[in-house]
BAZA-318001 format. One record per residue (C-alpha): residue number from 1; residue in one letter; chain; x, y, z. Coordinates in steps of 0.05 Angstrom, whole numbers. Example, Ala and Ser with C-alpha at 12.3 -4.5 7.8 and 13.67 -1.06 7.14 Angstrom:
REM BAZA-318001
+-----+---------+--------+--------+--------+--------+
: num : residuo : cadena :   east :  north :     up :
+-----+---------+--------+--------+--------+--------+
:   1 :       A :      A :    246 :    -90 :    156 :
:   2 :       S :      A :    273 :    -21 :    143 :
+-----+---------+--------+--------+--------+--------+
***
This chain:
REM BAZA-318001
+-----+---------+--------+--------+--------+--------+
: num : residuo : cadena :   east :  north :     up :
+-----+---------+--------+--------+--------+--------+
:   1 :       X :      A :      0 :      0 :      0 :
:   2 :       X :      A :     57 :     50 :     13 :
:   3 :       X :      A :    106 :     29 :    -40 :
:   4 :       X :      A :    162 :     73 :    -42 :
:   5 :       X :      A :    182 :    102 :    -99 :
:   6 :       X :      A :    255 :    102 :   -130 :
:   7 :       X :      A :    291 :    167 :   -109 :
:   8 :       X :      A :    320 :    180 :   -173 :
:   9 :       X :      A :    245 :    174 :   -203 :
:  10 :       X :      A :    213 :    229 :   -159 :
:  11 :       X :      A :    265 :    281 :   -181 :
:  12 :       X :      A :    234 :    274 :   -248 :
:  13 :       X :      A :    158 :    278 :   -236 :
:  14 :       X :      A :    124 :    348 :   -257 :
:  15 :       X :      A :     54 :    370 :   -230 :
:  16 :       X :      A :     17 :    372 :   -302 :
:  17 :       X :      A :    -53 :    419 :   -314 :
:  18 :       X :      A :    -92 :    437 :   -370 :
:  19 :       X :      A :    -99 :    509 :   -399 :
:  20 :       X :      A :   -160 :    535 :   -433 :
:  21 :       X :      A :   -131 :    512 :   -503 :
:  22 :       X :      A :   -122 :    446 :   -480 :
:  23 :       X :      A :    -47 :    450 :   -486 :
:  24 :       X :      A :    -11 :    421 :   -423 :
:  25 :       X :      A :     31 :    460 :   -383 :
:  26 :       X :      A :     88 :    423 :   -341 :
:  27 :       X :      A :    104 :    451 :   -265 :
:  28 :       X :      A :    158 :    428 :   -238 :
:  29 :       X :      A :    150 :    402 :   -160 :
:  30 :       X :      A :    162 :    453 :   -108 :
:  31 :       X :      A :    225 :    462 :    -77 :
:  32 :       X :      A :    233 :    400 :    -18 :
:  33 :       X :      A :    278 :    454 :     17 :
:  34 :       X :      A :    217 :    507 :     16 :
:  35 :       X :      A :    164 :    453 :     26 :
:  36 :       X :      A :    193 :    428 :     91 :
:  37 :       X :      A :    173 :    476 :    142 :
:  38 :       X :      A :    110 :    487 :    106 :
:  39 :       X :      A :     87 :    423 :    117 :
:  40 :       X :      A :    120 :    411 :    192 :
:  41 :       X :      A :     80 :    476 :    201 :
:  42 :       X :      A :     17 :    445 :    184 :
:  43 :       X :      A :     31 :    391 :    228 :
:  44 :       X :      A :     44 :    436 :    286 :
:  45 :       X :      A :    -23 :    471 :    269 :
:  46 :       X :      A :    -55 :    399 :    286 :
:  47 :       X :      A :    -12 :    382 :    347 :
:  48 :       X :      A :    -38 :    442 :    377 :
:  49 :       X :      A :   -112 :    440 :    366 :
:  50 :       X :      A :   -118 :    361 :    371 :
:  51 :       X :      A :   -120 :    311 :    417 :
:  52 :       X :      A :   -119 :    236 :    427 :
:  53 :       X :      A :   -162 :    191 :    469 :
:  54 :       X :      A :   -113 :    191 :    535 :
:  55 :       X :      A :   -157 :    188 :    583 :
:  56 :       X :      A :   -179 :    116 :    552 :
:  57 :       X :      A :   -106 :     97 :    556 :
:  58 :       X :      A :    -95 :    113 :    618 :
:  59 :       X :      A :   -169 :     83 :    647 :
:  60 :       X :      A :   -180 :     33 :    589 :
:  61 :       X :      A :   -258 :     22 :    590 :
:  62 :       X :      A :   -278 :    -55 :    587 :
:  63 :       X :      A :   -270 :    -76 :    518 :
:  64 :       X :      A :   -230 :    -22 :    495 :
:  65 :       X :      A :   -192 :    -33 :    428 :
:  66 :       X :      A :   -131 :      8 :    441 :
:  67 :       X :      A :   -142 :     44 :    376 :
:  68 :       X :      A :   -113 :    125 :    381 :
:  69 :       X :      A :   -165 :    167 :    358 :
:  70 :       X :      A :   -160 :    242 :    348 :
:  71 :       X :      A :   -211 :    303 :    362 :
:  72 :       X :      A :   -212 :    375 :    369 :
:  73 :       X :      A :   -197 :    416 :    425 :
:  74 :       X :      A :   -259 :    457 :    422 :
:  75 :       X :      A :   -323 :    458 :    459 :
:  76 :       X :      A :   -334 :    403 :    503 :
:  77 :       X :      A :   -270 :    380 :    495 :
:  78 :       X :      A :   -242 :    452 :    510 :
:  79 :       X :      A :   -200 :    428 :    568 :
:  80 :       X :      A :   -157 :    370 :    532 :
:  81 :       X :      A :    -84 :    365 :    528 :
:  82 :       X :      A :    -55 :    386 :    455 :
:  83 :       X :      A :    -18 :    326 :    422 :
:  84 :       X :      A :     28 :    364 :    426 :
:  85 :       X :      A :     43 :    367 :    496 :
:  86 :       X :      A :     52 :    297 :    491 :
:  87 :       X :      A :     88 :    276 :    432 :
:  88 :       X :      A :    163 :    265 :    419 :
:  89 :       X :      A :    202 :    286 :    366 :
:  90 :       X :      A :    275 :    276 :    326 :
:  91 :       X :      A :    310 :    308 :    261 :
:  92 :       X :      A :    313 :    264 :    196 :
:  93 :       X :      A :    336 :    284 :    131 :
:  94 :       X :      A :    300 :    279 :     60 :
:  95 :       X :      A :    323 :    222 :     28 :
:  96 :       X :      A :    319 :    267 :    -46 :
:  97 :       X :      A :    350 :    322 :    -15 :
:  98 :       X :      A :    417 :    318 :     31 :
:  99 :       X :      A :    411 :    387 :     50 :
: 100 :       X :      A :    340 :    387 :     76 :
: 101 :       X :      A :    322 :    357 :    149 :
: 102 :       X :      A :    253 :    341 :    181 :
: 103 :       X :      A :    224 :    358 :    252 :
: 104 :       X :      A :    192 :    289 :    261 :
: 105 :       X :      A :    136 :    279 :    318 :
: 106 :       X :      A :    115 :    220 :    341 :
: 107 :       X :      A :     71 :    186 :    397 :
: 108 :       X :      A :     78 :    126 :    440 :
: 109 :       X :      A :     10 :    115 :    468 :
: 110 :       X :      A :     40 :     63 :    498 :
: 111 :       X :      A :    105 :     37 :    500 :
: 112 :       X :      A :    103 :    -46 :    490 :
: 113 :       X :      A :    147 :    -90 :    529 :
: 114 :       X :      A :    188 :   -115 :    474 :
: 115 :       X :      A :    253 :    -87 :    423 :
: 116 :       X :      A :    250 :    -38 :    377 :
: 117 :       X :      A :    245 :    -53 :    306 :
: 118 :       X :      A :    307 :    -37 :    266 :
: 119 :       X :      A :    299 :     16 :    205 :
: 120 :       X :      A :    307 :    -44 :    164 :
: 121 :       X :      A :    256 :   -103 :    195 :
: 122 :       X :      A :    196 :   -128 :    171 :
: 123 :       X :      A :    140 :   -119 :    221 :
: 124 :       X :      A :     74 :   -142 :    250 :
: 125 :       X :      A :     32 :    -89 :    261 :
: 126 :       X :      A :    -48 :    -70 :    246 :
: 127 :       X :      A :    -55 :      3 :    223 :
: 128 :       X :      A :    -96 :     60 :    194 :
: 129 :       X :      A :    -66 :    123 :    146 :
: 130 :       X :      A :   -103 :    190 :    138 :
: 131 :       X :      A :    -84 :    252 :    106 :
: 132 :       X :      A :    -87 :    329 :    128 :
: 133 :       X :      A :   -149 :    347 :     93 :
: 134 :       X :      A :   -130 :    423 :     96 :
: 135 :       X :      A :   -146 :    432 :     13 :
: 136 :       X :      A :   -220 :    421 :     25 :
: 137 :       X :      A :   -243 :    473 :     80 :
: 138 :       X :      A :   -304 :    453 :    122 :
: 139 :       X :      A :   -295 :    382 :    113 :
: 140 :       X :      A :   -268 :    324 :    168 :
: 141 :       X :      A :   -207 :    353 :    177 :
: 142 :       X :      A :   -168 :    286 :    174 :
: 143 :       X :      A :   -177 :    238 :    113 :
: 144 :       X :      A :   -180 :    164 :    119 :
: 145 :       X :      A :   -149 :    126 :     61 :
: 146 :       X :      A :   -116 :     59 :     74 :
: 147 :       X :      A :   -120 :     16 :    147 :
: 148 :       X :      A :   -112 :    -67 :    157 :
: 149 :       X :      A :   -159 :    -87 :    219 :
: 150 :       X :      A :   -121 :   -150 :    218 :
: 151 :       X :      A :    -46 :   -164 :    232 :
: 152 :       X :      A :     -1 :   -153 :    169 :
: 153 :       X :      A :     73 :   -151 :    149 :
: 154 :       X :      A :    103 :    -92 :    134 :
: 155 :       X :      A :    184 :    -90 :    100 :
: 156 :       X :      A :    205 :    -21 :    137 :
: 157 :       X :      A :    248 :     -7 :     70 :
: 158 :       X :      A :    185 :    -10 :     19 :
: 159 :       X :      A :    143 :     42 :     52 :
: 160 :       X :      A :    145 :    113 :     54 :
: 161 :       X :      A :    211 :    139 :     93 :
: 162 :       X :      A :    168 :    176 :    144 :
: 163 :       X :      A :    129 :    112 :    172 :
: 164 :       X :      A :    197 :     79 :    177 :
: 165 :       X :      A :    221 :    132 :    211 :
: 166 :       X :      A :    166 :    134 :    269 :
: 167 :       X :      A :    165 :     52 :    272 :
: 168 :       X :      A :    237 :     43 :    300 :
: 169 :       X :      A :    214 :     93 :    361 :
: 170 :       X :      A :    162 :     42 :    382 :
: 171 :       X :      A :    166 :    -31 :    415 :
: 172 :       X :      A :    140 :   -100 :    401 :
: 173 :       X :      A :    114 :   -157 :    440 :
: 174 :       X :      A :    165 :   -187 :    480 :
: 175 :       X :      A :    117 :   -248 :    472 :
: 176 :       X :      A :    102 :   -295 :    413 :
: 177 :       X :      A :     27 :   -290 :    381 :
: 178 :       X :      A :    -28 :   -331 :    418 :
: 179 :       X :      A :    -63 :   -374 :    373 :
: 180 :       X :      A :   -145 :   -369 :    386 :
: 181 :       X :      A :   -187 :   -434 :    363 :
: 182 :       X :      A :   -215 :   -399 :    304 :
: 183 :       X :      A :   -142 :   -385 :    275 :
: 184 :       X :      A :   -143 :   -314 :    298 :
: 185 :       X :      A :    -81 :   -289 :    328 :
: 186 :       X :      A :    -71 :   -245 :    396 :
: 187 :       X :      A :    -13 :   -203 :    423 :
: 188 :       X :      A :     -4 :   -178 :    487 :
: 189 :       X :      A :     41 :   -124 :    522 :
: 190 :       X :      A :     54 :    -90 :    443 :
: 191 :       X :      A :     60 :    -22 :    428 :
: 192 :       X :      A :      2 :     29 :    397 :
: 193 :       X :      A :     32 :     95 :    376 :
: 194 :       X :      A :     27 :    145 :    314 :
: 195 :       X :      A :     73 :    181 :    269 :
: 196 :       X :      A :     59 :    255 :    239 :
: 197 :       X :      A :     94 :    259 :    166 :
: 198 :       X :      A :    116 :    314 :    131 :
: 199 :       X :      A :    101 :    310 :     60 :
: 200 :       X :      A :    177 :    305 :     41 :
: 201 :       X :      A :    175 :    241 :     80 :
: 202 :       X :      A :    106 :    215 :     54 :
: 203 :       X :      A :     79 :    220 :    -24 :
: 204 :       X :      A :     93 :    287 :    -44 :
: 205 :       X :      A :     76 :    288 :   -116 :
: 206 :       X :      A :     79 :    213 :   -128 :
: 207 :       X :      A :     12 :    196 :    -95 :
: 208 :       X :      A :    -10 :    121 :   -103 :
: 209 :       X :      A :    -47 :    110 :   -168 :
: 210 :       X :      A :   -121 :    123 :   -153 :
: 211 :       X :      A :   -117 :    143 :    -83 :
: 212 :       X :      A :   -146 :    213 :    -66 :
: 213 :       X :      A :    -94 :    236 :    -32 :
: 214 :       X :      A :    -64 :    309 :    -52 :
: 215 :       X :      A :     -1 :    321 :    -76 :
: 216 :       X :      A :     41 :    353 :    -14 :
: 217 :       X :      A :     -6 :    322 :     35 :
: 218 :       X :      A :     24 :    306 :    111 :
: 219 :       X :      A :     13 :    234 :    130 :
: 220 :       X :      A :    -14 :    212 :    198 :
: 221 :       X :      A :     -1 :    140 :    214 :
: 222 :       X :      A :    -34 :    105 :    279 :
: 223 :       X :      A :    -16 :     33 :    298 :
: 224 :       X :      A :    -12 :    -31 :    343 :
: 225 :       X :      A :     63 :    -57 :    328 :
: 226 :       X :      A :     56 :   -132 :    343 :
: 227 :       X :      A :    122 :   -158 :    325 :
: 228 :       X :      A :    190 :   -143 :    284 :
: 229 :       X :      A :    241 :   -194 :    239 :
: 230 :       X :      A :    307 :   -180 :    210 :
: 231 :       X :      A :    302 :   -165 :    137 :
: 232 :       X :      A :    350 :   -189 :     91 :
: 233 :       X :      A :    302 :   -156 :     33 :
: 234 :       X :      A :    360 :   -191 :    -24 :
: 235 :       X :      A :    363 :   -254 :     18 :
: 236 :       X :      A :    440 :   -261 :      4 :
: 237 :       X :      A :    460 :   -284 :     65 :
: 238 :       X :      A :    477 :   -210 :     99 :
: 239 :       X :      A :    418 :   -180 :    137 :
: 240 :       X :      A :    395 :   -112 :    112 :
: 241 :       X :      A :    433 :    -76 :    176 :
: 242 :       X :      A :    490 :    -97 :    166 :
: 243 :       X :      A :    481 :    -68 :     85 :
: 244 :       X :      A :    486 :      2 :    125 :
: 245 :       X :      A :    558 :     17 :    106 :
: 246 :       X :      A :    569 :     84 :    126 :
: 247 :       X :      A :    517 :     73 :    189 :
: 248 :       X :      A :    471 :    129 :    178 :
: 249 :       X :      A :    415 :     84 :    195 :
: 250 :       X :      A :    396 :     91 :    116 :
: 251 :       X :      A :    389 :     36 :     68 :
: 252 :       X :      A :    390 :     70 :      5 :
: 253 :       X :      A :    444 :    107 :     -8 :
: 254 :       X :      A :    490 :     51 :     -3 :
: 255 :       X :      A :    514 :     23 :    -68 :
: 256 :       X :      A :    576 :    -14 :    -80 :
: 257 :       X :      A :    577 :    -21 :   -151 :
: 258 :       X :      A :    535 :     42 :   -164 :
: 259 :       X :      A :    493 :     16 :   -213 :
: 260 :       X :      A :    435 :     44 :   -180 :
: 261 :       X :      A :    413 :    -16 :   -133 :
: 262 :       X :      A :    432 :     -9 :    -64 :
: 263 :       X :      A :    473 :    -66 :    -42 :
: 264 :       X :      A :    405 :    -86 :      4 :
: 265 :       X :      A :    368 :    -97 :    -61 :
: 266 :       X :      A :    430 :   -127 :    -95 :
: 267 :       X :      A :    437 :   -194 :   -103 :
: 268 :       X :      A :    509 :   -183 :   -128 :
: 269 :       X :      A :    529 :   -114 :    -98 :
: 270 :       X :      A :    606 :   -105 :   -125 :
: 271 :       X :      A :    575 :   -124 :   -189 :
: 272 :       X :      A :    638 :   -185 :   -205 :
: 273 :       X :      A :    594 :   -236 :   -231 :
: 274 :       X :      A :    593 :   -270 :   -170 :
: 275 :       X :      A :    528 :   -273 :   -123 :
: 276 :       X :      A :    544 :   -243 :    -55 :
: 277 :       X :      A :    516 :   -304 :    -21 :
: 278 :       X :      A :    582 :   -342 :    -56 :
: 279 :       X :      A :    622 :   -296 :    -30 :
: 280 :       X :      A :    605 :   -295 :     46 :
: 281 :       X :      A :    605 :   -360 :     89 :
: 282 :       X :      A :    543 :   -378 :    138 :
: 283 :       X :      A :    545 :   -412 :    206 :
: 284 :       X :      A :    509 :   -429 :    268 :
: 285 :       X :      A :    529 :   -450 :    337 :
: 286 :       X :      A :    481 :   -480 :    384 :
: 287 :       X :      A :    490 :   -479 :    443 :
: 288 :       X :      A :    469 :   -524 :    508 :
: 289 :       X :      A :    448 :   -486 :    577 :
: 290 :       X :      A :    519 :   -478 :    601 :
: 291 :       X :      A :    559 :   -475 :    546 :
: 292 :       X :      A :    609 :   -419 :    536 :
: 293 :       X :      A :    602 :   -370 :    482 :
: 294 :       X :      A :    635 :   -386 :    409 :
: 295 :       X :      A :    700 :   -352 :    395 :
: 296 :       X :      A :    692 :   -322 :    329 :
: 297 :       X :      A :    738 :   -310 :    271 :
: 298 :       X :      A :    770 :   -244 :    258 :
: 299 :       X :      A :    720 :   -224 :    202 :
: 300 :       X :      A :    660 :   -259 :    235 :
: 301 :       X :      A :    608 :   -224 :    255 :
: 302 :       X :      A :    541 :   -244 :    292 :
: 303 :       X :      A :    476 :   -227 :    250 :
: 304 :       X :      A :    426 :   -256 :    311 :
: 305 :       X :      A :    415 :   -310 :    355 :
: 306 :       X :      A :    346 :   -340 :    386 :
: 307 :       X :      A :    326 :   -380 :    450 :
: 308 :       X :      A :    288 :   -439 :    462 :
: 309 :       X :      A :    250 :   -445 :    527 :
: 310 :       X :      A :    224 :   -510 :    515 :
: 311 :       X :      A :    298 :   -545 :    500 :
: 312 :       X :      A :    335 :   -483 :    532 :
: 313 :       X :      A :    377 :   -475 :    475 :
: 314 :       X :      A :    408 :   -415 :    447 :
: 315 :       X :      A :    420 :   -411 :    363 :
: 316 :       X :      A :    466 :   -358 :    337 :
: 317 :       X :      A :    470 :   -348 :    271 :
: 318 :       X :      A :    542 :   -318 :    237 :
: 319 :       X :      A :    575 :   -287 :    179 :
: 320 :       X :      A :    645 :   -292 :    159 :
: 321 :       X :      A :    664 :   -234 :    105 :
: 322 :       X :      A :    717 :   -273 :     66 :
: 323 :       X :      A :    773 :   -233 :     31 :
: 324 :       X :      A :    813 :   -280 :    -21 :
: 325 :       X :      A :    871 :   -226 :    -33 :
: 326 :       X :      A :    877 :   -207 :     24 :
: 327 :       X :      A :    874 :   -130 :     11 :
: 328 :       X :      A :    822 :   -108 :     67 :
: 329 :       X :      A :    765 :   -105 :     29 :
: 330 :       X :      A :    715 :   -174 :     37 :
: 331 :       X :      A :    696 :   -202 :    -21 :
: 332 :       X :      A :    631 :   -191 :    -38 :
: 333 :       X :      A :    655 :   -103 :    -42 :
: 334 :       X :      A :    713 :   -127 :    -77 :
: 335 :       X :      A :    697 :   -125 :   -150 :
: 336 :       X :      A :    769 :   -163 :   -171 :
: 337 :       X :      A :    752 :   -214 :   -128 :
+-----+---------+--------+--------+--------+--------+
***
C-alpha cells in the first residue's frame, strides 16, 4: 500500500494541468527545501488544536480496542491536552535532498514490552493512514485512506521513509502470538503509537495510483506494532543492517557497484559476476544451557541468535566476510575478487 518510490524517479515527476486551449503545461515540484517547514507547520497547526483519546489509555474502558483516535480541542472537549504536549520528536533528513532535514513527531501511546524494530525489519503491526485534509475547508479535517484491521507484514524499506522513521521509536511484543481456536491471532504487552509525516517524507507528488490523496499532503499514521524480523530484503545471506555501510541508519544510499541498486536490493552488490551469497560463508552454533560463548573468527560477525524455552537452547547465527587477496576489502565489495 505504501510502495516507495525510486529516489531518482521522484526528481523527475512534474505537477501537469490543463490550460484553456487544452495544451498542457508542465510545473515542476516545489522546492523540498521550501516545502519542509511548510508542511512541519501544518503539522504543528494539528498538534496544537488536537487531541488523542488519553484518558482511555490511561483508564482503558472494558473492551476497549486500544485504537488512538483524534478530536478537536474545542467545545466540550475545550479542556484536553494538545498532542502536542505529549508527543516526541527527532530530526531526519529527506532522502531526495541531503541538504534538507525534518522535525519528526511522534507518539507512544503506549510503550510495548518488547525491542524496537530496526529501520530495516519487517513488522507485525495493524494500522490506519489518513491525510491532512487542509485543501477542502469545512470538511473532516483528517482523511482516511488505507488501514488493515487485521495483523499484516510490513518490509520497513518498501514504505514511505516517514512511517519507517516513526516505527523504529516504538516496541513490540516481548511475547510470541497466541493462537485463538478460530485461527485468529492475539498479542499482548505490544505497542500502539502514531507518526505525523511531513510530506517530504510521505507522497509528495507521487501519490499512489487512484488514491485521493493530494499532492504535498502530511501523513498521519496510527498503529498496534505486534512484532518485528530482520530483513534481509535480497536474501544473500547478509541481513539488511548490516548493508548500512556508512551507518547512517539509511538503506538506500549505499551502493557498492553504483549501478543504482543499493547493495540491500543487490543480489550481487560489487557487481563481479559473483552472487554475494558465494562470497560470504554462513554458520550457526548452538548452544546447550551452560555452554560458553563461540570464539569467532576475525572477520565474523554475529547477525542474531534466538532462544528456546522449551529445550533451553540458544541458536546464533554468523557471517564470515571472506577476503581472497587479502587487501582489506571482503569479497563480496571487492569487484576483482
Amino acid at each position: 500500500m505504501m510502495n516507495r518510490a525510486l529516489l531518482a524517479l521522484s526528481l523527475l515527476i512534474s505537477l501537469i494541468s490543463c490550460k484553456k486551449d487544452d495544451g498542457v503545461t508542465y510545473i515542476p515540484p516545489r522546492d523540498r527545501g521550501e516545502e519542509a517547514p511548510v508542511s512541519v507547520g501544518i503539522i504543528e497547526e494539528f498538534l496544537q488544536t488536537h487531541f488523542y483519546n488519553y484518558e482511555d489509555f490511561q483508564n482503558p474502558p472494558i473492551g476497549f480496542d486500544y485504537k488512538i483516535k483524534f478530536d478537536t480541542i474545542a467545545g466540550a472537549n475545550a479542556d484536553k491536552t494538545p498532542l502536542m504536549e505529549q508527543v516526541s520528536s527527532k530530526i531526519v533528513p529527506d532522502r531526495v535532498d541531503e541538504g534538507v532535514t525534518y522535525k519528526l513527531y511522534f507518539l507512544n501511546a503506549v510503550e510495548g514490552g518488547g525491542d524496537k524494530p530496526k529501520f530495516p525489519d519487517v513488522t507485525t503491526l495493524i494500522y490506519e493512514g489518513r491525510y491532512l485534509n487542509t485543501e477542502f475547508p469545512g470538511s473532516a479535517y483528517t482523511k482516511l485512506f488505507d488501514s488493515a484491521a487485521t495483523p499484516v507484514s510490513f518490509d520497513l524499506t518498501a514504505v514511505v521513509n516517514g512511517f519507517q522513521d516513526g516505527m523504529i521509536e516504538c516496541r513490540t511484543s516481548p511475547f510470541p502470538a497466541i493462537e485463538g481456536s478460530d485461527g485468529s491471532f492475539t498479542f499482548t504487552d505490544y505497542g500502539v503509537g502514531a507518526v505525523f509525516i511531513p510530506s517530504g517524507l510521505g507522497y509528495y507528488v507521487s501519490p499512489p495510483n487512484g488514491s485521493a490523496i493530494p499532492f504535498y499532503a502530511q501523513l498521519i499514521f496510527t498503529y498496534q506494532l505486534y512484532a518485528s524480523r530482520q530483513g534481509d530484503q535480497d536474501g544473500d545471506g547478509i541481513p539488511t543492517i548490516f548493508e548500512d555501510l556508512n551507518n547512517n541508519k539509511l538503506e538506500e544510499d549505499d551502493d557498492t557497484d553504483e549501478d543504482g541498486l543499493p547493495n540491500y536490493f543487490d543480489a550481487d552488490d560489487d557487481n563481479d559476476g559473483r552472487p554475494t551469497s558465494e562470497e560470504i560463508i554462513s554458520r550457526q552454533y548452538i548452544l546447550e544451557a551452560g555452554d560458553p560463548e563461540p570464539t569467532l573468527l576475525a572477520n565474523e560477525f554475529e547477525i542474531n541468535r534466538s532462544y528456546n524455552e522449551e529445550t533451553q537452547q540458544t541458536t546464533i547465527n554468523t557471517v564470515e566476510y571472506t577476503d581472497e587477496d587479502q587487501d582489506g576489502i571482503p569479497d563480496h565489495l571487492d569487484e576483482d575478487s
